[in-house]
Backbone as CSV, one residue per row, in Angstrom:
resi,resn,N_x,N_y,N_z,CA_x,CA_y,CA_z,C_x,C_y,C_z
1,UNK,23.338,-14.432,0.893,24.203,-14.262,2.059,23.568,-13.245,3.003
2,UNK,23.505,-13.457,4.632,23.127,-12.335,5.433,24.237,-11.933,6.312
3,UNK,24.955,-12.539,7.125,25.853,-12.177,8.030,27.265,-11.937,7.536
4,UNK,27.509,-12.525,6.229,28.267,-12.250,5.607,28.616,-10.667,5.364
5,UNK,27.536,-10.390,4.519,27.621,-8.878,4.330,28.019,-7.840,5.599
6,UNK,27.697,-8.524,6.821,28.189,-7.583,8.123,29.309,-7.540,8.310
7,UNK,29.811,-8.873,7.506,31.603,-8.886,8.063,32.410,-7.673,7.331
8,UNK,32.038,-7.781,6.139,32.588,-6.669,5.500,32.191,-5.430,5.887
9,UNK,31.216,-4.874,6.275,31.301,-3.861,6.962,31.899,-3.748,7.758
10,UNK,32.336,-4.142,9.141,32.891,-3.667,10.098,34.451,-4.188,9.568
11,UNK,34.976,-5.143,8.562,36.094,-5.115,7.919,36.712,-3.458,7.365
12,UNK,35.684,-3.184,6.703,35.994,-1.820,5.912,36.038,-0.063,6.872
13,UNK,35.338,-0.752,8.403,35.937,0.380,9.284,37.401,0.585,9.147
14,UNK,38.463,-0.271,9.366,39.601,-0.650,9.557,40.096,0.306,8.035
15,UNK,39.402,0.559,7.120,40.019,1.063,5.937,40.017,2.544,5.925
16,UNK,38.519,2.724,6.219,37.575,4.153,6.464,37.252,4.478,7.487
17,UNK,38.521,4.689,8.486,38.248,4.847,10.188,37.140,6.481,10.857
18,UNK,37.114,6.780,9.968,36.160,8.170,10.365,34.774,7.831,9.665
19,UNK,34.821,6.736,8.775,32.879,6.756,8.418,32.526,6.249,9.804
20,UNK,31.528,6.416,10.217,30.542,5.252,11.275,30.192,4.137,10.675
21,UNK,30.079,2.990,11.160,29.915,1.886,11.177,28.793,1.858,10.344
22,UNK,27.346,3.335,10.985,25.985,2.830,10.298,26.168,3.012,8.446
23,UNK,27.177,3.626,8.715,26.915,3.801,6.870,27.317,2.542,6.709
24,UNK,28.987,1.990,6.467,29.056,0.637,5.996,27.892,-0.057,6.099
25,UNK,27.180,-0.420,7.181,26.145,-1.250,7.177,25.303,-1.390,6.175
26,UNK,24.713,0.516,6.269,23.790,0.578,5.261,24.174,0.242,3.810
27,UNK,25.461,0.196,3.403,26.197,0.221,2.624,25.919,-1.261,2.399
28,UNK,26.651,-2.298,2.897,26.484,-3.642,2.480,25.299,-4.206,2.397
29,UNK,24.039,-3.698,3.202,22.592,-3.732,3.185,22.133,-2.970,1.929
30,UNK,22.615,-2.389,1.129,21.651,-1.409,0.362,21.205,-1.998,-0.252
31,UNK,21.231,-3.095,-1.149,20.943,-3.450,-2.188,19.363,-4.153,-1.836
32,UNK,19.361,-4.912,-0.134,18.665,-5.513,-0.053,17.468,-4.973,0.145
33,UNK,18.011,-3.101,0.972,16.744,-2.179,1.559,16.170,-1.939,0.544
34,UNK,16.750,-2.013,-0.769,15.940,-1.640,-2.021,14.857,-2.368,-2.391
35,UNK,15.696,-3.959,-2.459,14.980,-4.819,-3.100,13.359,-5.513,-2.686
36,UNK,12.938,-5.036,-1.745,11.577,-4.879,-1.431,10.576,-4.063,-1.720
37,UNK,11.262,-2.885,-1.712,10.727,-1.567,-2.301,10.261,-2.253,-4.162
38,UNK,11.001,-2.616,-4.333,10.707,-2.994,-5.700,10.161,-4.258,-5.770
39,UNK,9.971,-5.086,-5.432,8.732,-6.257,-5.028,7.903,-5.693,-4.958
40,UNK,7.254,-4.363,-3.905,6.210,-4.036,-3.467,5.782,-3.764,-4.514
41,UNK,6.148,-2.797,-5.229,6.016,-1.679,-6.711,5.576,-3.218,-8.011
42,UNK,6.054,-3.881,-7.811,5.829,-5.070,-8.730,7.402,-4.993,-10.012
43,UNK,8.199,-4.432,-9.734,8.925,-3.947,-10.509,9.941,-5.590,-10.381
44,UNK,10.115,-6.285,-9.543,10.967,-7.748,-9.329,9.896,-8.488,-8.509
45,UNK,10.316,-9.828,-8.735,9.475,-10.559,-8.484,10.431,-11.866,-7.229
46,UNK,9.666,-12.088,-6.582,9.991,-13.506,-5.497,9.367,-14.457,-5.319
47,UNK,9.470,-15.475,-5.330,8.338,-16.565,-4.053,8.768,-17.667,-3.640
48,UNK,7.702,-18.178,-2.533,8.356,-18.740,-1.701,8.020,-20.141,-1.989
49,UNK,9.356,-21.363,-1.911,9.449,-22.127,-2.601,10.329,-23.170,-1.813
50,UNK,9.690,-24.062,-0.973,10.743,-24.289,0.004,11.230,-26.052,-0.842
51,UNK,12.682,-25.677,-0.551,13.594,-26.770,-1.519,14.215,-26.354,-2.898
52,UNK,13.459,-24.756,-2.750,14.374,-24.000,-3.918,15.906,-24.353,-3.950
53,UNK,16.491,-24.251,-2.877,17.990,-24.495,-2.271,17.858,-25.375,-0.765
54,UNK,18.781,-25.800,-0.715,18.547,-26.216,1.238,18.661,-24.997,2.237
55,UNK,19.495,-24.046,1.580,19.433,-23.058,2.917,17.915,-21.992,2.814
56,UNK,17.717,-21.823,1.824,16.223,-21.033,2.257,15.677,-21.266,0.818
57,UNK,14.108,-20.946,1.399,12.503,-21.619,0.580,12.530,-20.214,-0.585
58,UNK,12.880,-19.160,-0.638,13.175,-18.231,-1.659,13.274,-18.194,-2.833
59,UNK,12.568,-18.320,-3.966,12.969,-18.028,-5.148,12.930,-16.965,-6.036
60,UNK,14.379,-16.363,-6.025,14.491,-15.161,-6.553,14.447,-15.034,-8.030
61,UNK,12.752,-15.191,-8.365,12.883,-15.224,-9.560,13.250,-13.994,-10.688
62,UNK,13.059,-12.450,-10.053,13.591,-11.601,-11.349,13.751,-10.610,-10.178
63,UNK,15.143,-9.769,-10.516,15.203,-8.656,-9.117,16.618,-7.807,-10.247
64,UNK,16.575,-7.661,-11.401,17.651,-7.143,-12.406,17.678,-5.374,-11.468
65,UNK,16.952,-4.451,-10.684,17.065,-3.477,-10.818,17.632,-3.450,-9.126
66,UNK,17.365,-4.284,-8.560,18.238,-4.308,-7.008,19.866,-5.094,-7.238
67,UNK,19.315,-6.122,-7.720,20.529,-6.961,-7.837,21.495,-7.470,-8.882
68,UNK,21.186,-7.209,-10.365,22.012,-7.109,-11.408,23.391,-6.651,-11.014
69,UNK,24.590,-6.987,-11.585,25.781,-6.629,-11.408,26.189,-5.305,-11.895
70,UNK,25.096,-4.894,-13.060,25.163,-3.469,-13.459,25.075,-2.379,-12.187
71,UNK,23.215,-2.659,-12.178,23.149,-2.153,-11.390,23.530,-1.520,-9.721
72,UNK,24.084,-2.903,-9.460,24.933,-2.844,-7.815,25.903,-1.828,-8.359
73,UNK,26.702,-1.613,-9.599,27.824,-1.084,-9.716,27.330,0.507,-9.746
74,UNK,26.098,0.745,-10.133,25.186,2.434,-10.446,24.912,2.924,-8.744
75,UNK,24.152,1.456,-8.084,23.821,1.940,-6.934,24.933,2.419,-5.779
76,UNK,26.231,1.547,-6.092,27.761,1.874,-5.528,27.942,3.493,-5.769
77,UNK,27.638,3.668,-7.173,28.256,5.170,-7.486,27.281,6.321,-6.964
78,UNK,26.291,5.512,-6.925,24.655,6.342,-6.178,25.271,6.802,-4.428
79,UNK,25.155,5.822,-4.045,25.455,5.721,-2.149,27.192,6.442,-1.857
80,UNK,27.911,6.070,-2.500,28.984,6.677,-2.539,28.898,8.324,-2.641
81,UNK,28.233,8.701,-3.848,27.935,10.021,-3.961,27.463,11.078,-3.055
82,UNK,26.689,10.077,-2.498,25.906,10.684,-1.393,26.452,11.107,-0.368
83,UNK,26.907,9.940,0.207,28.299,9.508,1.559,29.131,10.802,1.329
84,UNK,29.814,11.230,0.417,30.787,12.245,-0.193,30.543,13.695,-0.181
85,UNK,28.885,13.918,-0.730,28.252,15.066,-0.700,28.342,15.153,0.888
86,UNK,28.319,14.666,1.869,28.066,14.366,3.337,28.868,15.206,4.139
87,UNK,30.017,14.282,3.910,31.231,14.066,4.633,32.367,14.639,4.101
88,UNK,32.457,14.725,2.669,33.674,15.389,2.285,34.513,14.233,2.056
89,UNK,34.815,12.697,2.642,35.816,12.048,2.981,35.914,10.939,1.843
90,UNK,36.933,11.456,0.753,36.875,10.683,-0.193,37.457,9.057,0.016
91,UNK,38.157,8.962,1.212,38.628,7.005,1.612,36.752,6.609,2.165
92,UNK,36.239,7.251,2.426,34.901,7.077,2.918,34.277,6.469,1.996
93,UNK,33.610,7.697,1.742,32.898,7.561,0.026,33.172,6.142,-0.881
94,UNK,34.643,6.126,-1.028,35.186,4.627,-1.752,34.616,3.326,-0.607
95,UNK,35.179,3.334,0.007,34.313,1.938,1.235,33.453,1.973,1.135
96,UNK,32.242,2.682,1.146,30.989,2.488,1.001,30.460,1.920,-0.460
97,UNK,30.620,2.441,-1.075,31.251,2.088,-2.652,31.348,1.103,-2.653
98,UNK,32.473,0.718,-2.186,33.144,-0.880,-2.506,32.213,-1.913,-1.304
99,UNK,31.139,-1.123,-0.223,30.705,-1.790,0.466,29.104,-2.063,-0.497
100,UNK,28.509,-1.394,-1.137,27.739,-1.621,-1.799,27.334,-3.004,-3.162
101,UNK,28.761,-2.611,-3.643,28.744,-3.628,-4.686,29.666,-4.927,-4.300
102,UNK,30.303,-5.014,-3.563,30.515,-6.133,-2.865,28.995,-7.065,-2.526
103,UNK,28.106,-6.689,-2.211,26.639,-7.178,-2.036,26.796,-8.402,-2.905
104,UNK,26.838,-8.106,-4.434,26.594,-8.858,-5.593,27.590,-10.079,-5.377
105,UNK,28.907,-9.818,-4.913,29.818,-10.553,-5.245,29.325,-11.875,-4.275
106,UNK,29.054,-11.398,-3.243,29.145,-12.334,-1.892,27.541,-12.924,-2.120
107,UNK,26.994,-12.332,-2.833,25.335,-13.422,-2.926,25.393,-13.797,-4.694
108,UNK,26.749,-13.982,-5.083,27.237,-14.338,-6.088,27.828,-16.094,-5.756
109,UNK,28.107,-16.330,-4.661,28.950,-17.099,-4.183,27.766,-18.161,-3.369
110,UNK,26.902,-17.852,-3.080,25.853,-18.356,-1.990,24.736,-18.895,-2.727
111,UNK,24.285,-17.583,-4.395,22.644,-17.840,-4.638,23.236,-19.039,-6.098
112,UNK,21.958,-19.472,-6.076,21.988,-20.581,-7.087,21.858,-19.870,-8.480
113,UNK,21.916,-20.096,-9.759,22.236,-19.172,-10.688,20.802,-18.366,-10.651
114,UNK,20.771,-17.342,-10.104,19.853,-15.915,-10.682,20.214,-14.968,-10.315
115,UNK,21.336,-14.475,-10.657,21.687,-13.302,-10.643,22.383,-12.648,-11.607
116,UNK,21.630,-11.729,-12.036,22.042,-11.524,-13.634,22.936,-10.399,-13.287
117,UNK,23.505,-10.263,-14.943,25.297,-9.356,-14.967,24.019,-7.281,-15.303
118,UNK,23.181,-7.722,-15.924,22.128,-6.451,-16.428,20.647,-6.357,-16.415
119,UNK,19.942,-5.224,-16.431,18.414,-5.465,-16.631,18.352,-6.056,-17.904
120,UNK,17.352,-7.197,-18.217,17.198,-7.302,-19.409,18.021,-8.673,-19.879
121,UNK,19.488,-8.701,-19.027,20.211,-9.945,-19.525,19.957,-11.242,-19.363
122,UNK,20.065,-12.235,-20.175,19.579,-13.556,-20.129,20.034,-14.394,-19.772
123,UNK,21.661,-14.020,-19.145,22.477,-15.141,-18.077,22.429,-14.728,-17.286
124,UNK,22.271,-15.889,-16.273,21.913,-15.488,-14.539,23.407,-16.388,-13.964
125,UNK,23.595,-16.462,-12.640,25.195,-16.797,-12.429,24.491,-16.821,-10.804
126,UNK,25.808,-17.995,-10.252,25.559,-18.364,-8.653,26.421,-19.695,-8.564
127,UNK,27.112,-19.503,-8.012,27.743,-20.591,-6.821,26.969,-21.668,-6.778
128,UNK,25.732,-21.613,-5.622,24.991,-22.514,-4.695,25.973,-22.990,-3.874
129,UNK,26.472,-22.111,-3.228,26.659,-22.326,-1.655,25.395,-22.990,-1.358
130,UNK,24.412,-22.147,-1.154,23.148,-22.359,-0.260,22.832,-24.004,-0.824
131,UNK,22.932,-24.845,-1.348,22.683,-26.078,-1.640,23.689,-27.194,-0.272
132,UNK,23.917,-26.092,0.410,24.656,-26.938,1.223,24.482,-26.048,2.755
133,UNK,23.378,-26.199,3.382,23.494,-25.920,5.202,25.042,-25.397,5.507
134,UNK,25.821,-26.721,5.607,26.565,-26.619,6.267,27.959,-25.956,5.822
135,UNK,28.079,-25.409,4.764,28.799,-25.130,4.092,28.281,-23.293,4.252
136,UNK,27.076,-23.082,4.404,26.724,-21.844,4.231,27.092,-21.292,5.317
137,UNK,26.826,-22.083,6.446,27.043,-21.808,8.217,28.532,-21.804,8.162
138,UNK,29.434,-22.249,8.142,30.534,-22.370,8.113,31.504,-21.085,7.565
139,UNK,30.727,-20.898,6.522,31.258,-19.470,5.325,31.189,-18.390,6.043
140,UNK,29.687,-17.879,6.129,29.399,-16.958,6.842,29.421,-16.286,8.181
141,UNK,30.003,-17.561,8.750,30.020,-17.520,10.920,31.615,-17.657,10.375
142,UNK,32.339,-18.113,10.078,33.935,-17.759,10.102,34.207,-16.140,9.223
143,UNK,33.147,-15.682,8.061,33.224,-14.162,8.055,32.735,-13.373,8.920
144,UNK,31.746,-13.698,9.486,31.555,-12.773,10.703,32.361,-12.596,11.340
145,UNK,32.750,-13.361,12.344,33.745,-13.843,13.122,35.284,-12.545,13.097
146,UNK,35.589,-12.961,11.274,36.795,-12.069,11.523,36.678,-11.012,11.101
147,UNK,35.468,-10.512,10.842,35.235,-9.126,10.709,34.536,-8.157,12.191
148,UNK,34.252,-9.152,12.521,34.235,-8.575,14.323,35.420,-8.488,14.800
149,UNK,35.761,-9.267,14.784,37.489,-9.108,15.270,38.159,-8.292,14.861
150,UNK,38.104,-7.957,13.318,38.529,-6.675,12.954,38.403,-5.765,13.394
151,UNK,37.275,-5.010,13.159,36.341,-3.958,14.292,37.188,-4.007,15.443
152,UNK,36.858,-5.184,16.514,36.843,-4.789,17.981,38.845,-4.464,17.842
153,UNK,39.476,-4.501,17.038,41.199,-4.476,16.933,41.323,-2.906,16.829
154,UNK,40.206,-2.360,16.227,40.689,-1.047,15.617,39.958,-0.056,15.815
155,UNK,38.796,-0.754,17.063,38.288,0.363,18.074,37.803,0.459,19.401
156,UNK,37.503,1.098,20.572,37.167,0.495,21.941,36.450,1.473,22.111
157,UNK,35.520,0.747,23.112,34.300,1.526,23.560,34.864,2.648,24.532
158,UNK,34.185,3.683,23.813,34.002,5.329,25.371,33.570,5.133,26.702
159,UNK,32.444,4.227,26.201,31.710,4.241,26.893,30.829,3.252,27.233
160,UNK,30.052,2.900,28.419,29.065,1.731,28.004,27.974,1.590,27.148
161,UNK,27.873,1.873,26.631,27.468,2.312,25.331,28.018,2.067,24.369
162,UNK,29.273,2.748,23.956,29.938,1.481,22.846,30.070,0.575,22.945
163,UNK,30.418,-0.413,24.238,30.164,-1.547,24.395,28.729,-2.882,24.079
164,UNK,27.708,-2.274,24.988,26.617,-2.595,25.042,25.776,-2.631,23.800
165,UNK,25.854,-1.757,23.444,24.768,-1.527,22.027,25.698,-2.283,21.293
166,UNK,26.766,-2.454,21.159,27.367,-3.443,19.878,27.263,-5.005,20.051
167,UNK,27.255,-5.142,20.812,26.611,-6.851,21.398,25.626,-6.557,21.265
168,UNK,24.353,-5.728,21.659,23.092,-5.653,21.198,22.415,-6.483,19.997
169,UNK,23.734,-5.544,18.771,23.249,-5.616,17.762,24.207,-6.798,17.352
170,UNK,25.103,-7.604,17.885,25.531,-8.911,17.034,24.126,-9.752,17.737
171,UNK,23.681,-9.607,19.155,22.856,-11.038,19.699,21.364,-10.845,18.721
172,UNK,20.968,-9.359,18.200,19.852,-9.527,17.950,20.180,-9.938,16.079
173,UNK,21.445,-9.609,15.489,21.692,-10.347,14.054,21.700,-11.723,14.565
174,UNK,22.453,-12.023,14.890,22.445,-13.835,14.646,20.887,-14.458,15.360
175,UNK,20.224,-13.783,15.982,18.817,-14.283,16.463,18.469,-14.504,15.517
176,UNK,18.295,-13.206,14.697,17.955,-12.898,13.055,18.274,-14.406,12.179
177,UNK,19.400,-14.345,12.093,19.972,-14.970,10.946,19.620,-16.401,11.758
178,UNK,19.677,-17.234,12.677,18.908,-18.418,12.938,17.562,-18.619,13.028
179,UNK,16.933,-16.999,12.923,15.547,-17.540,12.845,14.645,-17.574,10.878
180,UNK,15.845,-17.024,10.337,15.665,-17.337,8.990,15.984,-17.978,8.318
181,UNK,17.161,-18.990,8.662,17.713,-20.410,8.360,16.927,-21.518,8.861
182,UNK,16.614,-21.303,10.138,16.087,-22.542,10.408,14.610,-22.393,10.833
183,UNK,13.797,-21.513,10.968,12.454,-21.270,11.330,11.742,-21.628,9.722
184,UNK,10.042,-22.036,10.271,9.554,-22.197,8.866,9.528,-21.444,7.632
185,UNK,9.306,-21.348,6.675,9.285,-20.488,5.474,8.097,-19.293,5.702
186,UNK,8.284,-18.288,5.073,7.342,-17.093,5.575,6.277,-17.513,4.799
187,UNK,4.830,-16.825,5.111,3.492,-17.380,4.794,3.562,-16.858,3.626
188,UNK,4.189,-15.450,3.376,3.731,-14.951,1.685,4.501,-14.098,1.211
189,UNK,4.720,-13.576,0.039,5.686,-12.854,-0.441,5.919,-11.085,0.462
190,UNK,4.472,-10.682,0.544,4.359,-9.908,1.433,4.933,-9.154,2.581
191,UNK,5.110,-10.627,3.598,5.690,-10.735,4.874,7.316,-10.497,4.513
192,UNK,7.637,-11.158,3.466,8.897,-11.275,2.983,9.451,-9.656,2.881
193,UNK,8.826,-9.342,2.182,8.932,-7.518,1.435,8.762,-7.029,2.967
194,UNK,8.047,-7.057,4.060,7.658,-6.441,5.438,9.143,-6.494,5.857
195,UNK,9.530,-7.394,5.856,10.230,-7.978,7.124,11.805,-7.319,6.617
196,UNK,12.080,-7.342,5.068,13.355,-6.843,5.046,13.911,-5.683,5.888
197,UNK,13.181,-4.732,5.463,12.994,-3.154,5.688,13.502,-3.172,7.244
198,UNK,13.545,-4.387,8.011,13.978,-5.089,9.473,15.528,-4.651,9.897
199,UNK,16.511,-3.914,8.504,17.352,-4.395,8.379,18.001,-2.814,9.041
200,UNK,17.091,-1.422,8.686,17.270,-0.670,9.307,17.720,-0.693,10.910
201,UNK,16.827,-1.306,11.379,17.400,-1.592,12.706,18.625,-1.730,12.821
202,UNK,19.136,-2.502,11.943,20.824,-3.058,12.511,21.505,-1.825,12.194
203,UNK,21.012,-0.656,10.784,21.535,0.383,10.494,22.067,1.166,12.122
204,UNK,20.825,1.224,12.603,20.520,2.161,13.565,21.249,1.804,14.692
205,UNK,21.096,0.548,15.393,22.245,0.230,16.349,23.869,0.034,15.964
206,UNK,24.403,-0.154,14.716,25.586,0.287,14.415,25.956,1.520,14.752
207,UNK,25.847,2.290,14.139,25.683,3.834,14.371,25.794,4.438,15.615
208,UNK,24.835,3.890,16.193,24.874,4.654,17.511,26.106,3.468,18.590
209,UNK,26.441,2.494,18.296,27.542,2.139,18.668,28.763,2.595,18.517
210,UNK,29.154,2.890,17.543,29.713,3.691,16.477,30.585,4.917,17.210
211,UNK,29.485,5.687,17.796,29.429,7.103,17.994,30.189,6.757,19.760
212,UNK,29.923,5.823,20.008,30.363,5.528,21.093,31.832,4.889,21.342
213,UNK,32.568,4.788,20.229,33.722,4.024,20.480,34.826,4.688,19.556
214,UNK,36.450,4.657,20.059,37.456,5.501,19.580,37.906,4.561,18.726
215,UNK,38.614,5.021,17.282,39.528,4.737,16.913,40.520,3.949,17.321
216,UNK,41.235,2.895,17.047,42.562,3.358,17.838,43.609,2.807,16.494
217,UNK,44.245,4.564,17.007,45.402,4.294,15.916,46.475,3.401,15.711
């Protein structure tokens, strides 16, 4: 899942009205900012495999220390901790939390069975959404959808600036997310591991959108 995971972030403003947006983000992203880092290291493994699924050429063949269900639940208590040491704001801290390991659930629903419950465990688990285009588009653009809507219900821009930069960053995600659904398969595992790390960006224009727009109670 990619756009998916955004919905729930800006869903979970509405819960945790004093985090910024960039944490949720980073929050529903964490698992993935990791999971390259550990490709690179050789520690999980990928490749590219087009007809693995219909929605993308990906085969996630071993990734137990990004994406295990254990683990999402360690890295929740990891990012949370952090968020907390921060901010002080224990409804915070929990959203992020619950924005972290939510990751698993929602590419629980999408990936075809490889996604294991532990390091080490020998059942893998998945939906396969992704065995279906149109079913994936559908899922994920009606969660977006009402998790923007959420957001824009329960905050307004200061400034042009809160405005602007937050369309910024939906026109340059969904560029994103159609040019990785439907553009060719990447040349090598490599590019793959390059390109995640991409994801900061969206960190960064949340955030500073973020900073730009009120509450409203």
């Amino acid at each position: 899942m990619f756009i998916g995971h955004f919905a729930v972030a800006f869903g979970l403003k509405r819960v945790a009205p004093r985090t910024n947006l960039g944490w949720l983000v980073a929050a529903v992203a964490f698992l993935d900012l990791l999971w390259p880092i550990f490709v690179l290291l050789g520690l999980e493994r990928v490749e590219i495999e087009p007809g693995n699924t219909a929605f993308t050429p990906l085969n996630f063949v071993s990734y137990p220390y990004s994406h295990s269900l254990l683990m999402a639940a360690v890295w929740a208590v990891v990012f949370g901790g952090i968020y907390f040491a921060v901010s002080r704001y224990k409804i915070g801290a929990i959203a992020v939390a619950v924005g972290v390991i939510s990751h698993w659930f929602l590419d629980w629903v999408v990936h075809r069975p490889d996604l294991p419950l532990y390091p080490g465990g020998v059942g893998v688990y998945g939906l396969r959404l992704w065995d279906s285009v149109p079913g994936t588009l559908v899922l994920e653009g009606l969660m977006f959808a009402v998790g923007l809507w959420i957001y824009l219900l329960s905050t307004r821009a200061r400034d042009q600036q809160g405005s602007v930069v937050l369309w910024v960053f939906v026109a340059v995600l969904l560029a994103s997310y159609a040019a990785s659904s439907f553009g060719p398969p990447p040349p090598n595992v490599s590019a793959v591991a390059a390109f995640a790390p991409f994801a900061w960006l969206f960190v960064g224009l949340t955030a500073w959108a973020d900073k730009h727009r009120d509450v409203i109670e």
